[in-house]
C-alpha positions as CSV (number, residue, x, y, z in Angstrom):
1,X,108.5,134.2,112.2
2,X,108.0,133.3,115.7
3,X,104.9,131.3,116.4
4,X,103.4,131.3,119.7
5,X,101.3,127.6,120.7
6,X,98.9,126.9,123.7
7,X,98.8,123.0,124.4
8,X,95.2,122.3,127.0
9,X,95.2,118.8,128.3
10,X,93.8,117.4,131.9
11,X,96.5,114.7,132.0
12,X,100.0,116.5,133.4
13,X,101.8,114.3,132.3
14,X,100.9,113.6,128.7
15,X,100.7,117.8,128.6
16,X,104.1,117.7,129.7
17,X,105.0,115.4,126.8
18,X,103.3,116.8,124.1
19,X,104.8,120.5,124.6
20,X,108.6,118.9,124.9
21,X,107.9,117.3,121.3
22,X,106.7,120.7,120.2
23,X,109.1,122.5,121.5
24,X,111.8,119.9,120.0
25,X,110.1,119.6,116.7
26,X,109.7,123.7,116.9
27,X,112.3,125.6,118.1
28,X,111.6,129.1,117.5
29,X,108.1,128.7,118.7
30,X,106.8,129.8,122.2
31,X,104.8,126.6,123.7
32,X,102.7,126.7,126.5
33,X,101.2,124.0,128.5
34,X,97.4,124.2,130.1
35,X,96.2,121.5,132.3
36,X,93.1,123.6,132.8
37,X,91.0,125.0,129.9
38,X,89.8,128.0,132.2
39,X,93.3,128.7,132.6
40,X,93.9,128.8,129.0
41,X,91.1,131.1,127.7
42,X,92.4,133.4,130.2
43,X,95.7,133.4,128.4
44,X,94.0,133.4,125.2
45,X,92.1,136.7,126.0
46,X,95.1,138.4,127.7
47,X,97.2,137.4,124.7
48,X,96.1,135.4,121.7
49,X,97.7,132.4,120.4
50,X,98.7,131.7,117.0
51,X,97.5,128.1,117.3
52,X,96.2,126.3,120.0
53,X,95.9,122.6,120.4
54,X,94.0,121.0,123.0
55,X,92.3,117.5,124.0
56,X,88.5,117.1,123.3
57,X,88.0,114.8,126.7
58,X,88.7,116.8,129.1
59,X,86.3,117.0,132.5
60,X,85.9,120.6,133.0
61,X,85.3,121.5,129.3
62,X,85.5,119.3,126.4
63,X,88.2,120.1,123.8
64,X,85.3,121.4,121.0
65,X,83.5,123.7,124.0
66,X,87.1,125.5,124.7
67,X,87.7,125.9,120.9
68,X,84.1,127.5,120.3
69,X,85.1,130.2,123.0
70,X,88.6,130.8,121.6
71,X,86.9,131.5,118.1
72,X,84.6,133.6,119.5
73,X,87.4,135.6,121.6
74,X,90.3,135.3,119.5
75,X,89.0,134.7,115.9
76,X,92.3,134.5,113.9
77,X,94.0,132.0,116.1
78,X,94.3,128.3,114.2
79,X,92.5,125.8,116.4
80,X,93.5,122.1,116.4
81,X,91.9,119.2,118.0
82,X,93.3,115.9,119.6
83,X,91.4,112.5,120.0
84,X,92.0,109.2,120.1
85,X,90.9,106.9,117.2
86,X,87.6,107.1,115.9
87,X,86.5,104.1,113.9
88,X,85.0,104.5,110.6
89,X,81.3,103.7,112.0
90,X,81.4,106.5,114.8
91,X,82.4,109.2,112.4
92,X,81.4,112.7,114.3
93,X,81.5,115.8,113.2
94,X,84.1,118.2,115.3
95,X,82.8,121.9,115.3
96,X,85.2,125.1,115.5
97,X,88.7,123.0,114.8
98,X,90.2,123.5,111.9
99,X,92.2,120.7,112.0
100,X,91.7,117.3,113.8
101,X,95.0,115.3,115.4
102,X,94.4,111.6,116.1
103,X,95.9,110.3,119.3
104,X,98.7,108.9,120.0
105,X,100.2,111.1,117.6
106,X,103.4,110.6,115.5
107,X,105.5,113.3,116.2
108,X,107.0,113.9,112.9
109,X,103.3,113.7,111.5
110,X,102.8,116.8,113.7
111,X,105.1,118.8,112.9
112,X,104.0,118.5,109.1
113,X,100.2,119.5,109.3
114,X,101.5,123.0,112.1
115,X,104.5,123.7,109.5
116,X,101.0,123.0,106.6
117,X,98.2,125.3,108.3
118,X,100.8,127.8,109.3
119,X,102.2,128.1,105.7
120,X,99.0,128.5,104.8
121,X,98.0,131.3,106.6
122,X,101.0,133.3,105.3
123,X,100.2,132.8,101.9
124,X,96.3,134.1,102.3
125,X,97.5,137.5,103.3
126,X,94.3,139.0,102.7
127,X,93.4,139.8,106.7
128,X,89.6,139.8,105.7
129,X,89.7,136.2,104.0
130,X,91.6,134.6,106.7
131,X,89.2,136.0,109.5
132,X,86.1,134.9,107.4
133,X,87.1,131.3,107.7
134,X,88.8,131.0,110.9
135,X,85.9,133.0,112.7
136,X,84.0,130.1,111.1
137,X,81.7,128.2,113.9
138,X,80.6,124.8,112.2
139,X,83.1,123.2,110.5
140,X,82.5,119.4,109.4
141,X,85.2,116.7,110.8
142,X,87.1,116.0,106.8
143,X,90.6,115.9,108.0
144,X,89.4,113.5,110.8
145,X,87.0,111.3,107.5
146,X,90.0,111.3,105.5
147,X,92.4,109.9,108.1
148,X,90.4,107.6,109.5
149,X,90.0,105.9,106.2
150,X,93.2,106.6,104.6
151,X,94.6,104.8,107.7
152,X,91.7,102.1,107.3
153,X,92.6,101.1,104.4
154,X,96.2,101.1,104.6
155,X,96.4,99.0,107.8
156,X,93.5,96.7,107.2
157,X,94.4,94.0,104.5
158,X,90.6,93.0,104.3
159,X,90.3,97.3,103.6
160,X,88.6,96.3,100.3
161,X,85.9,94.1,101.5
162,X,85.2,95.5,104.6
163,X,84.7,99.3,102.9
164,X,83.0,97.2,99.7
165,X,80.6,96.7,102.7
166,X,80.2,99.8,104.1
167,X,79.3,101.5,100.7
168,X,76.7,99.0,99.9
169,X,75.0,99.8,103.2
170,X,74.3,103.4,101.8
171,X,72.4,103.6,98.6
172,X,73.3,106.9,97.5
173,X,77.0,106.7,97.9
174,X,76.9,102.6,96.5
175,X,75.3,104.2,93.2
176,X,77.6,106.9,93.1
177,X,80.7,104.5,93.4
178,X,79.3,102.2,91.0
179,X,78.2,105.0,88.4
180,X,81.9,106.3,89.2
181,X,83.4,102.3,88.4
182,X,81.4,102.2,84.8
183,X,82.0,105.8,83.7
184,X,83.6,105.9,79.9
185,X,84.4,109.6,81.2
186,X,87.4,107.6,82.9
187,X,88.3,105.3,80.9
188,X,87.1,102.4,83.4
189,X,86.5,98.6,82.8
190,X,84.7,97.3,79.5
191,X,82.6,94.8,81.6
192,X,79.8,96.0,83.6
193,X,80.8,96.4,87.7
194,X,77.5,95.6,89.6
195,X,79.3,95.4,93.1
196,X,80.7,97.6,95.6
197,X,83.3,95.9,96.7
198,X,84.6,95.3,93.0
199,X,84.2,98.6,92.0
200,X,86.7,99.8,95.4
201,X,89.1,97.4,93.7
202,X,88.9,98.5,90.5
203,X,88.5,102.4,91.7
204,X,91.6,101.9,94.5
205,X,92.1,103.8,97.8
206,X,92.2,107.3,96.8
207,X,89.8,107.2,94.6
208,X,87.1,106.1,97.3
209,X,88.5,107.9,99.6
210,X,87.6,111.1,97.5
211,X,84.2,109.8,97.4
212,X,83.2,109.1,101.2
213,X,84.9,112.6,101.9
214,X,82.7,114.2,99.5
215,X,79.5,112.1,101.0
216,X,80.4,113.0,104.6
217,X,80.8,117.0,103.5
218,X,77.1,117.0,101.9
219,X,75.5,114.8,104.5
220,X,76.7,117.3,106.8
221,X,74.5,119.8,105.6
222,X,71.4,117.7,104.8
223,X,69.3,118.7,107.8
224,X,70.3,122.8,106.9
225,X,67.1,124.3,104.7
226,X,68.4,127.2,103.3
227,X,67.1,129.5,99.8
228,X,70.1,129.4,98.5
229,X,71.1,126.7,99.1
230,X,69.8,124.0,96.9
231,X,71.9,120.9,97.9
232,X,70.8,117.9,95.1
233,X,71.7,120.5,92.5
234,X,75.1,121.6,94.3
235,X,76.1,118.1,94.7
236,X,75.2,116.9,91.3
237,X,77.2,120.2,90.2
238,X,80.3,119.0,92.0
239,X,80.1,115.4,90.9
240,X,79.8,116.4,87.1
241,X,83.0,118.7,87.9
242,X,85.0,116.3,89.2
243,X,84.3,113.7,86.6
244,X,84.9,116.0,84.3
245,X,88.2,117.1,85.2
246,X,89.9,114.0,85.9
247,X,88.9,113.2,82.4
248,X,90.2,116.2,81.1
249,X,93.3,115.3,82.7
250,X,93.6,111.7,81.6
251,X,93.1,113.2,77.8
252,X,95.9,115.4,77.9
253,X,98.2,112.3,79.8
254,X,98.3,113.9,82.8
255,X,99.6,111.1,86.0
256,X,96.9,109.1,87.6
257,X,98.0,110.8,90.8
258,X,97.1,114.4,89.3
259,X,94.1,112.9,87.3
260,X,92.9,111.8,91.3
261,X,93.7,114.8,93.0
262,X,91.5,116.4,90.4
263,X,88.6,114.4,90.9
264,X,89.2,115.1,94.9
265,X,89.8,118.7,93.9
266,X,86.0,118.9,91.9
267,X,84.1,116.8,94.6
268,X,85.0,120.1,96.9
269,X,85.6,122.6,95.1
270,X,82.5,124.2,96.7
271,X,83.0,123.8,100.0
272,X,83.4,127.7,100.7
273,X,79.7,128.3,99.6
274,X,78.8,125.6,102.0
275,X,80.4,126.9,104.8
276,X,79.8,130.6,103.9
277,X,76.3,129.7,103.6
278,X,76.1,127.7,107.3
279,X,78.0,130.2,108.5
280,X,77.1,133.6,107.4
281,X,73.4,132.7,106.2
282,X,71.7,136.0,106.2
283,X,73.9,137.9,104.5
284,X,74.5,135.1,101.9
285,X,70.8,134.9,101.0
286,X,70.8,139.2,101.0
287,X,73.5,138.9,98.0
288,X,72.4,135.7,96.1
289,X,69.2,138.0,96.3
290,X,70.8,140.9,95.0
291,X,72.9,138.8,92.5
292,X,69.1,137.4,90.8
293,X,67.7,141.0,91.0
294,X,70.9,142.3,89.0
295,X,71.0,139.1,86.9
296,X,74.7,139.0,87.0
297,X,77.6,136.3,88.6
298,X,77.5,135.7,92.2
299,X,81.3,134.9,92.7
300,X,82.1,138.8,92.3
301,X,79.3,140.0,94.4
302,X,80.3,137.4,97.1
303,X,83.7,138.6,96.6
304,X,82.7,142.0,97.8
305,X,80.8,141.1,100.3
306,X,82.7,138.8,102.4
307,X,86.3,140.2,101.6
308,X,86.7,136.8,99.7
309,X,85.0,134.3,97.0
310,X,83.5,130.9,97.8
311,X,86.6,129.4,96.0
312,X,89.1,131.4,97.9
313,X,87.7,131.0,100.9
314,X,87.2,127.0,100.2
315,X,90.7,126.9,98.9
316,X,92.4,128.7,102.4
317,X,89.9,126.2,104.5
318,X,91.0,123.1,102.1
319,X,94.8,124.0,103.5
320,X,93.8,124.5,106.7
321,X,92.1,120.8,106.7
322,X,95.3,119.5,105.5
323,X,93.9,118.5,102.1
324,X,96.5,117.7,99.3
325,X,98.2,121.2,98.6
326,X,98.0,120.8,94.6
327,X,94.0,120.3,95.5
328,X,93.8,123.3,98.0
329,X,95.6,125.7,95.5
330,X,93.5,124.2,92.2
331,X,90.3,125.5,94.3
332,X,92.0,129.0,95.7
333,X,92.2,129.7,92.1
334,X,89.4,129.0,90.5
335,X,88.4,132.8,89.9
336,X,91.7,133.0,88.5
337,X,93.4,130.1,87.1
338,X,95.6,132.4,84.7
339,X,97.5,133.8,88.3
340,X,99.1,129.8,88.3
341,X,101.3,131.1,85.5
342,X,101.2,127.5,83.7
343,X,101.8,127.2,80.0
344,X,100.5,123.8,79.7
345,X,97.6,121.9,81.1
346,X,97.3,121.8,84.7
347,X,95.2,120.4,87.6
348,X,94.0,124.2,88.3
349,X,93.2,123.9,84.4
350,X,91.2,120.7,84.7
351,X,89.1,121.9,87.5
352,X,88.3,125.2,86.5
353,X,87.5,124.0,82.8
354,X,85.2,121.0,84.6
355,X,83.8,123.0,86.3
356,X,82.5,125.7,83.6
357,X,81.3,123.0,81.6
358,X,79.5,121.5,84.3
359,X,77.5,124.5,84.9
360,X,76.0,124.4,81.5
361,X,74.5,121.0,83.1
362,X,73.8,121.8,87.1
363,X,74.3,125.2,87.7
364,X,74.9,125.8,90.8
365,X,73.2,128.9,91.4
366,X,70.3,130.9,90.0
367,X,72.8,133.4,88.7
368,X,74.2,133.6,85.3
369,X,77.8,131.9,85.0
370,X,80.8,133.8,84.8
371,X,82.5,134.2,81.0
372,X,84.7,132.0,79.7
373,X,88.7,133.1,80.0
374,X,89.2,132.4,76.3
375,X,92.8,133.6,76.1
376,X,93.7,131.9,79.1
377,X,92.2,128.0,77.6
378,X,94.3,129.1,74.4
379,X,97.0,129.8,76.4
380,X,97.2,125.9,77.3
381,X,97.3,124.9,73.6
382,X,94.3,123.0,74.4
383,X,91.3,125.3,72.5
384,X,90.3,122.6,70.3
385,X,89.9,119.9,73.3
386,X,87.4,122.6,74.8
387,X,85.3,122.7,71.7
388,X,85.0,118.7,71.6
389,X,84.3,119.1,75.5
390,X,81.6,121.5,74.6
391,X,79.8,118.9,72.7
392,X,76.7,117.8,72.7
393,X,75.8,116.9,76.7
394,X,74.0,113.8,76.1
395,X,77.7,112.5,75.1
396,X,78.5,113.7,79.0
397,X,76.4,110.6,80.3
């Protein structure tokens, strides 16, 4: 399938060099160069992009302003930022990109997140769900979080020091790490860790990592009042879920790799509510209403209203971000972990298990909980783990 790219930056000559590596690195795609943003959302609104990728400095228009207006003209088109290097302490939060591109880039590394969100797209090929979360407005920086501190602590031999530090600066997210360090859930130490800094040692890079990026998606939305949206509960929710599954996964000998992405894959597993609800507020408050009047599952009744579920359209927006693909798909089917076809215990497994059990403790909605999918838990030969998992909760702690 031919793809079609707009590249918008001021400097000519670094336009010039970033569509020749697109056009090298993409051959069947039609690239075209903008060193005026006007210029491009004349193009866009003439003809509309498949993706477009432009520079956030830029003197006319910054890179975020331009993107706002594309979504608003051309809502389907894949928008992609490009920056230089954001240090961990200046963290921003970049609204209506999908996707964030450090500068310099590495050309190969470029290639892989267009051939990622493009993929992506064609396997959501529901129209409705992949207009509700590109016509999305605010979308927190993640892929830009993640990067930055993947790269931090790859580079930066001090790394576990120096973000030991940075988590003891914020209470909330040094209790959480440390709560994290001395949970039996995961099998951790048998001595008691009382620091931050140990407890990024003993936790290592991806585990951390899991945890800032879930921090930064909540704090995001700490300022938004909303009914429905009751964000102690939520987050409590998804931290239950995600310790949860990666213990789930560690029982049944699953890799540590898996039994991390799982824990990633619980920590934001509800990012679709977030964003449907930031997004879309009216009408989600009109069904969560609806939903408590009927005293039924809000999942369907989102469903139907928005062409998509909060796990579906967390799941497309996870991909989009660039997010490990074993975590994006885990979330996409979380309404339906039977459609993974596995006959055997799986990440998607784990996480929709942890999070079912988790309800029982922080719901995290009003509504009633959707029924358990008996045959499919039997299906994984794993029927009698679920009825020690659905022990007493004080034996959760």
């Amino acid at each position: 399938m031919k793809r079609t790219i707009y590249v918008v930056d001021d400097q000519p000559e670094v336009l010039e060099t970033t569509v020749m590596i697109l056009r090298a690195l993409m051959p069947d795609a039609e690239v075209t160069g903008f060193t005026q943003p006007r210029g491009a959302l004349a193009a866009v609104q003439t003809s509309p992009p498949d993706l477009i990728l432009t520079d956030q400095l830029m003197p006319d228009m910054r890179g975020g302003e331009l993107l706002e207006e594309v979504r608003r003209i051309a809502p389907s088109t894949l928008r992609v930022v490009m920056s230089g290097y954001v240090s961990l302490d200046k963290l921003t939060t970049t609204t209506s990109a999908h996707q964030y591109m450090a500068k310099p880039f590495d050309g190969m590394k470029l290639k892989a997140m267009l051939a990622r969100i493009f993929a992506a797209q064609e396997r959501f090929a529901d129209a409705g769900l992949r207009r509700v979360v590109t016509e999305m407005r605010t979308l927190p920086s993640l892929p830009q979080v993640h990067q930055t501190l993947l790269a931090e602590l790859e580079d930066n031999r001090n790394a576990a020091a120096a973000i030991g530090q940075m988590v003891a600066q914020d209470a909330g997210l040094s209790a959480k790490v440390l709560q994290l360090a001395n949970s039996p859930l995961l099998g951790r130490a048998s001595y008691l860790i009382t620091s931050p800094a140990e407890a990024v040692l003993c936790l290592g890079t991806n585990m951390i990592a899991a945890v800032i990026l879930g921090q930064t998606l909540f704090k995001h939305f700490d300022a938004k009042t909303h009914p429905a949206l009751d964000l102690p509960r939520l987050w409590n929710h998804c931290w239950e879920t995600a310790a949860l599954a990666q213990a789930f996964c560690r029982e049944q000998g699953l890799p540590r790799a898996v039994r991390e992405e799982a824990f990633l894959a619980g920590l934001l597993h509800e990012t679709g509510r977030l964003i449907l609800i930031d997004n879309f507020p009216d009408k989600f408050q009109e069904v969560c209403d609806a939903a408590v009047r009927a005293n039924v599952p809000l999942g369907p009744r989102l469903r139907e209203a928005f062409q998509a579920s909060p796990a579906q359209a967390g799941g497309y927006l996870l991909d989009l971000w660039g997010m490990p693909e074993n975590v994006a798909a885990a979330v996409s089917l979380l309404d339906a972990p039977e459609d993974e076809g596995a006959t055997q215990f799986s990440l998607a497994a784990a996480l929709y298990i942890g999070d079912h059990v988790a309800t029982l403790k922080y719901p995290p909605d009003p509504c009633p909980p959707m029924e358990w999918k008996a045959a499919y838990v039997r299906s994984l030969g794993c029927a009698e783990d679920l009825k020690f998992w659905l022990r007493d909760e004080s034996n959760m702690e």
